[in-house]
N, CA, C and O atoms as CSV, one atom per row, in Angstrom:
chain,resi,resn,atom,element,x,y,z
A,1,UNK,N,N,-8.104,8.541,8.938
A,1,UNK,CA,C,-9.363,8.002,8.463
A,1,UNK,C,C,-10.217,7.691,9.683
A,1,UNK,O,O,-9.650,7.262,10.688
A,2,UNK,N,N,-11.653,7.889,9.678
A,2,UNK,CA,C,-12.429,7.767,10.692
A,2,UNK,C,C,-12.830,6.177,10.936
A,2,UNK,O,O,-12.278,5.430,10.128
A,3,UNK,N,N,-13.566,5.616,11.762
A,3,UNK,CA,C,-13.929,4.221,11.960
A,3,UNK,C,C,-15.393,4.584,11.676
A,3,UNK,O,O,-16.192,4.314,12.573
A,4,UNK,N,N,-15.871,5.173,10.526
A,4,UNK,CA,C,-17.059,5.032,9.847
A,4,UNK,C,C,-17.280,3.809,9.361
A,4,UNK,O,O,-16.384,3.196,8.781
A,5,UNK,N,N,-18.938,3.127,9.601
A,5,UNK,CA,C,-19.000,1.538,8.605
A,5,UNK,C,C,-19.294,1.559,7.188
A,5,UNK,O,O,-19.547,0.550,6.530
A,6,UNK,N,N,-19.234,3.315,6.521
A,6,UNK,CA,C,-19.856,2.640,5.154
A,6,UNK,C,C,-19.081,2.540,4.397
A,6,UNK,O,O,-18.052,3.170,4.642
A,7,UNK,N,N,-19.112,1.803,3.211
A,7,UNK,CA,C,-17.423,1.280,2.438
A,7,UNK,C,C,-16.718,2.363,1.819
A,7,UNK,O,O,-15.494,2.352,1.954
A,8,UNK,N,N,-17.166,3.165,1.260
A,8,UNK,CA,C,-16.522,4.526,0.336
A,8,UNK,C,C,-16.033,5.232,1.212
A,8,UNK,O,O,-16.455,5.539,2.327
A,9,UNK,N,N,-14.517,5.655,0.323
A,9,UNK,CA,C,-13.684,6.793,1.214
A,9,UNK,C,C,-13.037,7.396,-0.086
A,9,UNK,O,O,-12.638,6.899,-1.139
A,10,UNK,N,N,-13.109,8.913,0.517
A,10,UNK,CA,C,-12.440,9.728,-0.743
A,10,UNK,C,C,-10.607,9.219,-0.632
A,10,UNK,O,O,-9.940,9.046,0.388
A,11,UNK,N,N,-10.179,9.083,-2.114
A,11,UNK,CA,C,-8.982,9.095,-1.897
A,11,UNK,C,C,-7.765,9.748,-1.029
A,11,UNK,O,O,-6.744,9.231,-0.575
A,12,UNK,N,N,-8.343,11.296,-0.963
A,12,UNK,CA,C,-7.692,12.109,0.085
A,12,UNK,C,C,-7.542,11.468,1.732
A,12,UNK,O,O,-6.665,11.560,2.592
A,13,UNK,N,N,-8.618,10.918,1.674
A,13,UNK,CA,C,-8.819,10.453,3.042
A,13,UNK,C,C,-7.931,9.180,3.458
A,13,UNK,O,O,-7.619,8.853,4.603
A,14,UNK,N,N,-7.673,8.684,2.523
A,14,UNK,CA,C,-6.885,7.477,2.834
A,14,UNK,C,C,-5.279,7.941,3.268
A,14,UNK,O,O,-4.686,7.314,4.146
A,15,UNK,N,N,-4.685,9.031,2.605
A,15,UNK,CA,C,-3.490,9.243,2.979
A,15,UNK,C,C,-3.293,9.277,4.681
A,15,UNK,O,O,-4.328,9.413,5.333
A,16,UNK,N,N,-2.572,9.211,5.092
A,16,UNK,CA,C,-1.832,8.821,6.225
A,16,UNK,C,C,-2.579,7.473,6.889
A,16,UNK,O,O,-1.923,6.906,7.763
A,17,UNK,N,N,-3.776,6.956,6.586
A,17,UNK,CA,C,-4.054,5.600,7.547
A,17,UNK,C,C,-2.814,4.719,7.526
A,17,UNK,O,O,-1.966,4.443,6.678
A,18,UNK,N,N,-3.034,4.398,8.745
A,18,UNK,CA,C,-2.035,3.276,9.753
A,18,UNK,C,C,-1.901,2.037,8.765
A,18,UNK,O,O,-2.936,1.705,8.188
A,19,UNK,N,N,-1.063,1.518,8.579
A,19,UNK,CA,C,-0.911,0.143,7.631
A,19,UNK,C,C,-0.499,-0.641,9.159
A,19,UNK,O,O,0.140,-0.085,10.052
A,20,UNK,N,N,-1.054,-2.121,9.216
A,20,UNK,CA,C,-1.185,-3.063,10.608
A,20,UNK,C,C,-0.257,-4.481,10.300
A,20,UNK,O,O,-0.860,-5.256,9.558
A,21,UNK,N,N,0.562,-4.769,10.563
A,21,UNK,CA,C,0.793,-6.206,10.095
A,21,UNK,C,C,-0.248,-7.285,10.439
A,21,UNK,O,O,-1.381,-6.924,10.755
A,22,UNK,N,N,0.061,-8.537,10.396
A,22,UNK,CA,C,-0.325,-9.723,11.044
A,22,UNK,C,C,-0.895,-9.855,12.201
A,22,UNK,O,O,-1.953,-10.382,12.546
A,23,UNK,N,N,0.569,-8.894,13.192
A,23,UNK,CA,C,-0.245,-9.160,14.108
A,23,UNK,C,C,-0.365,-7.857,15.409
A,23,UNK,O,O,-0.118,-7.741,16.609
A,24,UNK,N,N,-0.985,-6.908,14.106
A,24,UNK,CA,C,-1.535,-6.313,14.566
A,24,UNK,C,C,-0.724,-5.058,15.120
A,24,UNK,O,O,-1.276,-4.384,15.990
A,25,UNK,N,N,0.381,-4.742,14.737
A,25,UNK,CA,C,1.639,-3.458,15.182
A,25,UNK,C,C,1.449,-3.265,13.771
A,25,UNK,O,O,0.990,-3.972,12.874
A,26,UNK,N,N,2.099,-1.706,13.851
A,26,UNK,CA,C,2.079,-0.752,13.085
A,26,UNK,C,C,3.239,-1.172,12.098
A,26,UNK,O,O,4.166,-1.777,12.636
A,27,UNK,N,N,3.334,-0.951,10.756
A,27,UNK,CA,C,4.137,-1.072,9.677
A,27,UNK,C,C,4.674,-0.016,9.024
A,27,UNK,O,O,5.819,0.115,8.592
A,28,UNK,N,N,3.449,0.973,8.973
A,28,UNK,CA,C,3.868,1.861,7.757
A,28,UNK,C,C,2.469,2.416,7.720
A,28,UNK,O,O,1.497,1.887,8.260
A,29,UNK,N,N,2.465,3.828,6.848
A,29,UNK,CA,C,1.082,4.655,6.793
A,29,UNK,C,C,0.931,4.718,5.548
A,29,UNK,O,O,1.916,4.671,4.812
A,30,UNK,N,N,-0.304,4.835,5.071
A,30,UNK,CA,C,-0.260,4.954,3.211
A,30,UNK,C,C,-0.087,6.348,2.883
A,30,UNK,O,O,-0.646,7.119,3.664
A,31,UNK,N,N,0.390,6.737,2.160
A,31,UNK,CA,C,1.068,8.205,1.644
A,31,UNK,C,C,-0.293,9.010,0.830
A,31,UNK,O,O,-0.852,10.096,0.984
A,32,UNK,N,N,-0.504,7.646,-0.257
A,32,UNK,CA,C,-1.397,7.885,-1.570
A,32,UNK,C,C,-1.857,6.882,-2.001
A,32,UNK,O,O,-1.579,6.022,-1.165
A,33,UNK,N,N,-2.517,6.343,-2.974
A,33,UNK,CA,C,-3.364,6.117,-3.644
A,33,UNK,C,C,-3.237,5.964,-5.000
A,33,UNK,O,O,-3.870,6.749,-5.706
A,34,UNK,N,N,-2.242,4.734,-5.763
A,34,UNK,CA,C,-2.506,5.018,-7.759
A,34,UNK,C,C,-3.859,3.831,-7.974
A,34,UNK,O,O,-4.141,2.725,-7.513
A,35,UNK,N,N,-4.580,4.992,-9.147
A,35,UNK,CA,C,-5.759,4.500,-9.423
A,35,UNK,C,C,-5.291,4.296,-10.891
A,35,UNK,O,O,-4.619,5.115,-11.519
A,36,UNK,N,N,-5.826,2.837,-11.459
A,36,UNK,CA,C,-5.918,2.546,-12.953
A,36,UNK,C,C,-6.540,3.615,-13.650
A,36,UNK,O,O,-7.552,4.091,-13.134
A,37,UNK,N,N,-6.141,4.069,-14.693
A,37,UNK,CA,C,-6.893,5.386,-15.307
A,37,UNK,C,C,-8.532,4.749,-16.118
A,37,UNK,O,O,-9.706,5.119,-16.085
A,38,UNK,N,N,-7.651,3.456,-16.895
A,38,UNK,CA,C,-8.881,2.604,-17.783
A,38,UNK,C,C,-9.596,1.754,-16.797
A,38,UNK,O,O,-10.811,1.905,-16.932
A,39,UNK,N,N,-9.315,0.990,-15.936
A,39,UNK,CA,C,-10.516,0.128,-15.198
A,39,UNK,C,C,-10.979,1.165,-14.363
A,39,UNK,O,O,-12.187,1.030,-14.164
A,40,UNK,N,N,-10.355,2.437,-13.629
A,40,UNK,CA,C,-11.090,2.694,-12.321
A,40,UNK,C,C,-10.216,2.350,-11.419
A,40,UNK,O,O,-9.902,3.327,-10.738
A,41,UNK,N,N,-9.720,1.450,-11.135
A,41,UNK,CA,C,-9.382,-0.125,-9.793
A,41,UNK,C,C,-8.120,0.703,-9.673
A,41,UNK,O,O,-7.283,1.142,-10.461
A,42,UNK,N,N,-8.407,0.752,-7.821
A,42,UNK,CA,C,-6.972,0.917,-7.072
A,42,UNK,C,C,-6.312,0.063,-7.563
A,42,UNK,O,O,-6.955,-0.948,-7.847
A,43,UNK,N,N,-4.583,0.029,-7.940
A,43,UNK,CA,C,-3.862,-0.486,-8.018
A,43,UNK,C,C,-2.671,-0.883,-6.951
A,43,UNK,O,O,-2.117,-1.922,-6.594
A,44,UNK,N,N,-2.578,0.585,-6.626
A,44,UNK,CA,C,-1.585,0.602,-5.278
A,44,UNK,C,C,-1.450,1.112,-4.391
A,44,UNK,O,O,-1.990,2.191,-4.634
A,45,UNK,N,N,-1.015,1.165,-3.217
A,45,UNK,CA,C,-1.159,1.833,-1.989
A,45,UNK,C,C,0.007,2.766,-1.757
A,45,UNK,O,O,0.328,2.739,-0.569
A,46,UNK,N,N,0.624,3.443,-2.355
A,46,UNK,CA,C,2.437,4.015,-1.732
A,46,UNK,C,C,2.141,4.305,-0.456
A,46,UNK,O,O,1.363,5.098,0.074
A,47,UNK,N,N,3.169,3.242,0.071
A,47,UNK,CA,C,3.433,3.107,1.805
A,47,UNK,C,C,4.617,3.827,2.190
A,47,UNK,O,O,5.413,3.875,1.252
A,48,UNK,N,N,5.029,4.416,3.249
A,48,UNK,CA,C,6.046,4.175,3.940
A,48,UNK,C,C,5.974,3.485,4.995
A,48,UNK,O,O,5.006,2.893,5.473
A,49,UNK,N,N,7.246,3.591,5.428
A,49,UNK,CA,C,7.915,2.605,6.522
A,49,UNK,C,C,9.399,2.852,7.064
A,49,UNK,O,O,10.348,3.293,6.416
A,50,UNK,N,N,9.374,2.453,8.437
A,50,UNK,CA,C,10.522,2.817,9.132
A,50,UNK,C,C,11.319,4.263,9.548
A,50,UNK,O,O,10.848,5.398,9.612
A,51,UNK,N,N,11.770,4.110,9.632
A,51,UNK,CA,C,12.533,5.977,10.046
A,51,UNK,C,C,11.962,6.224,11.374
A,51,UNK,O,O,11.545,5.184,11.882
A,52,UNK,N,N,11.828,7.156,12.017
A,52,UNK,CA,C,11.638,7.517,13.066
A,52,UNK,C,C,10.897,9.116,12.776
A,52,UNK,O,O,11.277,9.933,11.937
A,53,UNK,N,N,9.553,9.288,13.894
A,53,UNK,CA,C,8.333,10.258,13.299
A,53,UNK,C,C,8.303,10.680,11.944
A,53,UNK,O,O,8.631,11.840,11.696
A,54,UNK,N,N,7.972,9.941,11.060
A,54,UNK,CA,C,8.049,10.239,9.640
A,54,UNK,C,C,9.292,10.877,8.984
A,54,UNK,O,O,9.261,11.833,8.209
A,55,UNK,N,N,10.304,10.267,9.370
A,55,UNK,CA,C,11.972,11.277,9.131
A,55,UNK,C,C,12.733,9.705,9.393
A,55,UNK,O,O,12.816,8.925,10.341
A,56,UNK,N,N,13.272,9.753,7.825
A,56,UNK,CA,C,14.498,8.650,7.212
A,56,UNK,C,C,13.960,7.445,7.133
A,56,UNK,O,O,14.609,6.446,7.442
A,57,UNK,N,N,12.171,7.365,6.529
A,57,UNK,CA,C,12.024,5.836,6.105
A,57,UNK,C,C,11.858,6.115,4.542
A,57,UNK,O,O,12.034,7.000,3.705
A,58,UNK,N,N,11.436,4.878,4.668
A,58,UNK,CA,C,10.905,4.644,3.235
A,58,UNK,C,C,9.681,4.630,2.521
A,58,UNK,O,O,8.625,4.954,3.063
A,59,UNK,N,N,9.764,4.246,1.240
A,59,UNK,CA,C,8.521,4.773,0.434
A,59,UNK,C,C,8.312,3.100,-0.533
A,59,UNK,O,O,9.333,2.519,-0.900
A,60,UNK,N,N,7.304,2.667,-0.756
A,60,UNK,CA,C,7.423,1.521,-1.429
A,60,UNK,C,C,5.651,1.365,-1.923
A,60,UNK,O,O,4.674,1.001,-1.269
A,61,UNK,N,N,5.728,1.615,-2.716
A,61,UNK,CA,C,3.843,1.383,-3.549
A,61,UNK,C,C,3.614,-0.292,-3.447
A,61,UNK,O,O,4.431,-1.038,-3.987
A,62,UNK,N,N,2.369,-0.865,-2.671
A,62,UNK,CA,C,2.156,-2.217,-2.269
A,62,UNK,C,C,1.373,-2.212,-3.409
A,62,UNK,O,O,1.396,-1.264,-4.194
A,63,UNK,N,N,0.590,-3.324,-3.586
A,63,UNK,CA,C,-0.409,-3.374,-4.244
A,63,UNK,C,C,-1.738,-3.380,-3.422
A,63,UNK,O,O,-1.866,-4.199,-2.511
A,64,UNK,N,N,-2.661,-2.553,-3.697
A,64,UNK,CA,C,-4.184,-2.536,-3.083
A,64,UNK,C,C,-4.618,-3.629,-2.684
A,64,UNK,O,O,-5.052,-3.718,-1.536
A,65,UNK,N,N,-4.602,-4.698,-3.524
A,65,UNK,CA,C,-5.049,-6.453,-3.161
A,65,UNK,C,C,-4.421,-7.239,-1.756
A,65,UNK,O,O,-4.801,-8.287,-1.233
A,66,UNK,N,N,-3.339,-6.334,-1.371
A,66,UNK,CA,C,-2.611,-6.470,0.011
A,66,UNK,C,C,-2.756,-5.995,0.743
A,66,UNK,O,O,-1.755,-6.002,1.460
A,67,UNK,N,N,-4.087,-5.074,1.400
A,67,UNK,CA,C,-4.624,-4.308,2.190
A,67,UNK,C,C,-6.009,-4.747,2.722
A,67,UNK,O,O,-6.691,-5.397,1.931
A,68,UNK,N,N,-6.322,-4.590,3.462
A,68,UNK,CA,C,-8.071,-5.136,4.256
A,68,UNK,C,C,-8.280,-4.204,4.976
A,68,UNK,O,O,-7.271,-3.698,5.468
A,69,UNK,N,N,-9.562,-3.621,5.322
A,69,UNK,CA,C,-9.589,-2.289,6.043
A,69,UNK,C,C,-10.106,-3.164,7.328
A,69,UNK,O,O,-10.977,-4.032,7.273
A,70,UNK,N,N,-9.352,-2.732,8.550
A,70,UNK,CA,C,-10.214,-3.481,9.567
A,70,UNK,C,C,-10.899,-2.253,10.446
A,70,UNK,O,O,-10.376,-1.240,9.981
A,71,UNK,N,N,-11.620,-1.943,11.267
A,71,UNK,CA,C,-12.342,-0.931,11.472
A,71,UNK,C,C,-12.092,-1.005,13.264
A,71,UNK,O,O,-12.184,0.025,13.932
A,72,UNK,N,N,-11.864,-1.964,13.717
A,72,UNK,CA,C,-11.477,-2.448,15.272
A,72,UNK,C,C,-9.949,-1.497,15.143
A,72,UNK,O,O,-9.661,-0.833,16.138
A,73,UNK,N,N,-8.905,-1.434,13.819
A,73,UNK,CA,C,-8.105,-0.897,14.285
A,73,UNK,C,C,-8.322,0.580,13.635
A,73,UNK,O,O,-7.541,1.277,14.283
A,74,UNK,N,N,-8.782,1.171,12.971
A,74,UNK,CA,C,-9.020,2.035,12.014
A,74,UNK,C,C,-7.921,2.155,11.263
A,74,UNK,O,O,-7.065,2.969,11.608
A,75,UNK,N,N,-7.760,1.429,10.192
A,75,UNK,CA,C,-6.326,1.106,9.673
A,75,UNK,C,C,-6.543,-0.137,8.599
A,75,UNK,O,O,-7.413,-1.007,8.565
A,76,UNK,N,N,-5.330,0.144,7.676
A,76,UNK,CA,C,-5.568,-1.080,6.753
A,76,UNK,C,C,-4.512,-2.425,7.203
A,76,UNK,O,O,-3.347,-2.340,7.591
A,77,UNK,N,N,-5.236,-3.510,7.032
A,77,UNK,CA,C,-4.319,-5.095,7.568
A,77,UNK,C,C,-3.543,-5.594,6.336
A,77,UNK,O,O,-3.937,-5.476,5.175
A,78,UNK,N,N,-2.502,-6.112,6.693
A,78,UNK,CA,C,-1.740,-6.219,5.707
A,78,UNK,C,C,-0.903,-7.804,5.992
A,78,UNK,O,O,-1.028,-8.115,7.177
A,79,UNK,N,N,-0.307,-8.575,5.391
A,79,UNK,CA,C,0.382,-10.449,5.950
A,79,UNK,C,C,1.592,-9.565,5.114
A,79,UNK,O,O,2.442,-10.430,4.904
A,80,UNK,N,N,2.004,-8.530,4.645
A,80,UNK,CA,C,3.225,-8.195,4.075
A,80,UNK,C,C,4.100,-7.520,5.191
A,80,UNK,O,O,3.756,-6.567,5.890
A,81,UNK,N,N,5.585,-8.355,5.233
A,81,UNK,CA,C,6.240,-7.972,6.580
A,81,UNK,C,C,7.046,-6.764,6.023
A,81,UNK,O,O,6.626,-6.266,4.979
A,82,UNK,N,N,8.219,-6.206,6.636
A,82,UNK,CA,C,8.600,-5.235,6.585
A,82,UNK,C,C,9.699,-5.536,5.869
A,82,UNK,O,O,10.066,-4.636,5.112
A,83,UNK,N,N,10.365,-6.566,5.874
A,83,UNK,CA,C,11.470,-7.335,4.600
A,83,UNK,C,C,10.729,-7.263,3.855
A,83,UNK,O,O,10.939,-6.409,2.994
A,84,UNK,N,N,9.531,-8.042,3.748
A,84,UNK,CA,C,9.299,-8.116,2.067
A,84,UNK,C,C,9.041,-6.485,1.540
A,84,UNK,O,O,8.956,-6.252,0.335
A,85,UNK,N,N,8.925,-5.375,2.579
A,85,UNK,CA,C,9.002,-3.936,1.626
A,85,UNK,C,C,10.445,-3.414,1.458
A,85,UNK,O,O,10.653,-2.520,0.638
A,86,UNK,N,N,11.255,-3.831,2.052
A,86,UNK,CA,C,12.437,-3.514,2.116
A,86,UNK,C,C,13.181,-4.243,0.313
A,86,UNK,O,O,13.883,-3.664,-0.517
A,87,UNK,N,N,12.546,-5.853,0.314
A,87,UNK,CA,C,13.093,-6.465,-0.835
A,87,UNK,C,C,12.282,-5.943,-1.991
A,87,UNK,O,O,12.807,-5.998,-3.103
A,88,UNK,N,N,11.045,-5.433,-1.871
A,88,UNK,CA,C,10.326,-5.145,-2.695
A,88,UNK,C,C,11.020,-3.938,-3.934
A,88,UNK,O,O,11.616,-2.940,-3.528
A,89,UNK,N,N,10.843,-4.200,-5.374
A,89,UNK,CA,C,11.551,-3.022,-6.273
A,89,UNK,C,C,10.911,-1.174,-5.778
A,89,UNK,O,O,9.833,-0.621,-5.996
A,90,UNK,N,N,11.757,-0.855,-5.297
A,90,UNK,CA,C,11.360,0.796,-5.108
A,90,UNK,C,C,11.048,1.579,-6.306
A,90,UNK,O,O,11.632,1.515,-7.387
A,91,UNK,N,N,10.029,2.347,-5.977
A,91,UNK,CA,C,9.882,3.450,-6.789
A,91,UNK,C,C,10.387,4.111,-7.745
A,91,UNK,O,O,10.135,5.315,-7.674
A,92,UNK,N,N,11.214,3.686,-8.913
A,92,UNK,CA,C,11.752,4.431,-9.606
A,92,UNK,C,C,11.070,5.324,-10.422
A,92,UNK,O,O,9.843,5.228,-10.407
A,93,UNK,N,N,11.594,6.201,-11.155
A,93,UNK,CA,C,11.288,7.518,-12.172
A,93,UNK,C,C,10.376,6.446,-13.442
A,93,UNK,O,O,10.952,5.611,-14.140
A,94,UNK,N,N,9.139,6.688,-13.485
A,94,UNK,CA,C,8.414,6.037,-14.418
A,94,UNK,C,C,8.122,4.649,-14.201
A,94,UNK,O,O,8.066,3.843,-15.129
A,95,UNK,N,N,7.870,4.249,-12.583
A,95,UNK,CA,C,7.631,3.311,-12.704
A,95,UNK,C,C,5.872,3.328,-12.869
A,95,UNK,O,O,5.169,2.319,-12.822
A,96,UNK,N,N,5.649,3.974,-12.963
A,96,UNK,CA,C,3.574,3.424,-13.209
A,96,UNK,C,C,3.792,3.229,-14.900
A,96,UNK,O,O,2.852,2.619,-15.409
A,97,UNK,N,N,4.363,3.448,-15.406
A,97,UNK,CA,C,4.155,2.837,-16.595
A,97,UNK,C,C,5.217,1.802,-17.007
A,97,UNK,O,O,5.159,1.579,-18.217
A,98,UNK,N,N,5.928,1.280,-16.528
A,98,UNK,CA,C,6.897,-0.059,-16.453
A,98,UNK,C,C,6.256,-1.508,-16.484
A,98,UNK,O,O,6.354,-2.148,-15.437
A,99,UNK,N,N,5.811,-1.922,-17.224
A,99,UNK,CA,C,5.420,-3.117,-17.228
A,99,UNK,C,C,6.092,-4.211,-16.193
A,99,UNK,O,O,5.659,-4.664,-15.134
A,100,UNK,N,N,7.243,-4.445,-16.866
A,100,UNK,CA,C,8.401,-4.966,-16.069
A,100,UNK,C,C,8.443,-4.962,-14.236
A,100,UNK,O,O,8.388,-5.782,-13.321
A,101,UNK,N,N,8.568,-3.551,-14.415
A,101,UNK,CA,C,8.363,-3.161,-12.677
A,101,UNK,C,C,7.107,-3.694,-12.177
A,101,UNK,O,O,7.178,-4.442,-11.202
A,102,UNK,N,N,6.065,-3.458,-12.639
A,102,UNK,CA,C,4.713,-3.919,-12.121
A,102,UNK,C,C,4.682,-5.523,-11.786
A,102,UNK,O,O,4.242,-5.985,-10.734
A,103,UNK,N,N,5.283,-6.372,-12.980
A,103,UNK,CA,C,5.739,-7.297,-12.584
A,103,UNK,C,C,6.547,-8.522,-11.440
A,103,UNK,O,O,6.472,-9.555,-10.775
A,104,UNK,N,N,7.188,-7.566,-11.828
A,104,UNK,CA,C,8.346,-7.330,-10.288
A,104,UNK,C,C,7.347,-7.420,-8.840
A,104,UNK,O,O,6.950,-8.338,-8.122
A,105,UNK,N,N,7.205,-6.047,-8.860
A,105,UNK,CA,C,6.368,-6.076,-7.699
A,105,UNK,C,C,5.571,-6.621,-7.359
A,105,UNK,O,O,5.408,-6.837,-6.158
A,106,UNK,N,N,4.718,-7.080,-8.341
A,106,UNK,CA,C,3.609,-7.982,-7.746
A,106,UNK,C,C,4.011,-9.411,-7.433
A,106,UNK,O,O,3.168,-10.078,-6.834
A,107,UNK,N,N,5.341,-10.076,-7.791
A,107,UNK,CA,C,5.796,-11.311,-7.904
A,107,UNK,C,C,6.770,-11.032,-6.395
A,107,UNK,O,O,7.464,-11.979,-6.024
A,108,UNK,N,N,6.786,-10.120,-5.811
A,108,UNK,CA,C,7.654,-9.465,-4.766
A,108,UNK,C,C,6.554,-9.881,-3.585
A,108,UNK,O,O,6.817,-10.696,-2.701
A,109,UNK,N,N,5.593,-9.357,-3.682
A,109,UNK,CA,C,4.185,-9.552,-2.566
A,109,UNK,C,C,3.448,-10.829,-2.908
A,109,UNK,O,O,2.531,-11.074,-2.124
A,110,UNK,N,N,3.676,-11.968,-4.185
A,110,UNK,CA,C,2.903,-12.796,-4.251
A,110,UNK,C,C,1.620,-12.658,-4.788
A,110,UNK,O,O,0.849,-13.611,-4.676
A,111,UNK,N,N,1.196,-11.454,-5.452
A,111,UNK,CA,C,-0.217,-11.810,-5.290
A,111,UNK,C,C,-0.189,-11.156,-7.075
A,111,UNK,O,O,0.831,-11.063,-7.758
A,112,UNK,N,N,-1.405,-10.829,-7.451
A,112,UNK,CA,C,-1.504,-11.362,-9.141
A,112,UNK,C,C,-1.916,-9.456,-9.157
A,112,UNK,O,O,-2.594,-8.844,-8.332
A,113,UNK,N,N,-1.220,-8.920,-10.395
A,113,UNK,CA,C,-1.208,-8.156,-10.613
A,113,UNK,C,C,-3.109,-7.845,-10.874
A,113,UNK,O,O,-4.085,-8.563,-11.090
A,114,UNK,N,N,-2.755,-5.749,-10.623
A,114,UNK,CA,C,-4.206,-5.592,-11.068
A,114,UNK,C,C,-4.814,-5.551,-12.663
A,114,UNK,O,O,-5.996,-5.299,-12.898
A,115,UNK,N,N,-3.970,-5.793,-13.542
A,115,UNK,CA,C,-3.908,-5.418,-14.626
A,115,UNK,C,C,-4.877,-6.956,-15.722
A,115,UNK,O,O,-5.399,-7.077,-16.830
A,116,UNK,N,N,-4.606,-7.843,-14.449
A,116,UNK,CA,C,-5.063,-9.341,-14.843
A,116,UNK,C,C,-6.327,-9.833,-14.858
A,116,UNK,O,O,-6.530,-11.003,-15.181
């Protein structure tokens, strides 16, 4: 993603930006992008993390509301550490339509589902 200032970015474009912790080191890159079909509203970010040059990490969908774009790093900021993606419920087969799971996850990161 470029360090352009105007707010809109095609979804395509977001795949691979840098995910930043706290304080400011690298976490994880966003993969993709799930968009609510009925509001519109990003819901989630699918991140990875860990492994070594993109080989043997992981995959874990954050929620969008846990991301800040900062433009100093060209990258999205994130207060979610790398335990809490590790404890966070993974990706299973049908989870975008799991109520339950959505649950989960958002009670995993603290912050209030998009659905609310």
């Amino acid at each position: 993603m470029t360090h352009d200032t105007h707010s809109l970015v095609a979804a395509a474009d977001v795949s691979g930006t840098a995910v930043y912790g706290a304080d400011d080191s690298r976490v994880g890159t966003i993969d993709r992008v799930m968009i609510d079909k009925i509001s519109g509203k990003v819901a989630y970010a699918v991140m990875s993390f860990g492994g070594v040059l993109g080989i043997g990490g992981d995959e874990r969908p954050v929620p969008w509301n846990t991301l800040t774009y900062d433009t100093g790093l060209g990258g999205f900021k994130t207060s979610i550490t790398e335990q809490q993606l590790r404890d966070a419920p993974q990706a299973e087969t049908g989870w975008e339509a799991n109520r339950d799971w959505h649950d989960r996850t958002y009670a995993a990161y603290g912050t209030v589902p998009h659905y609310i």
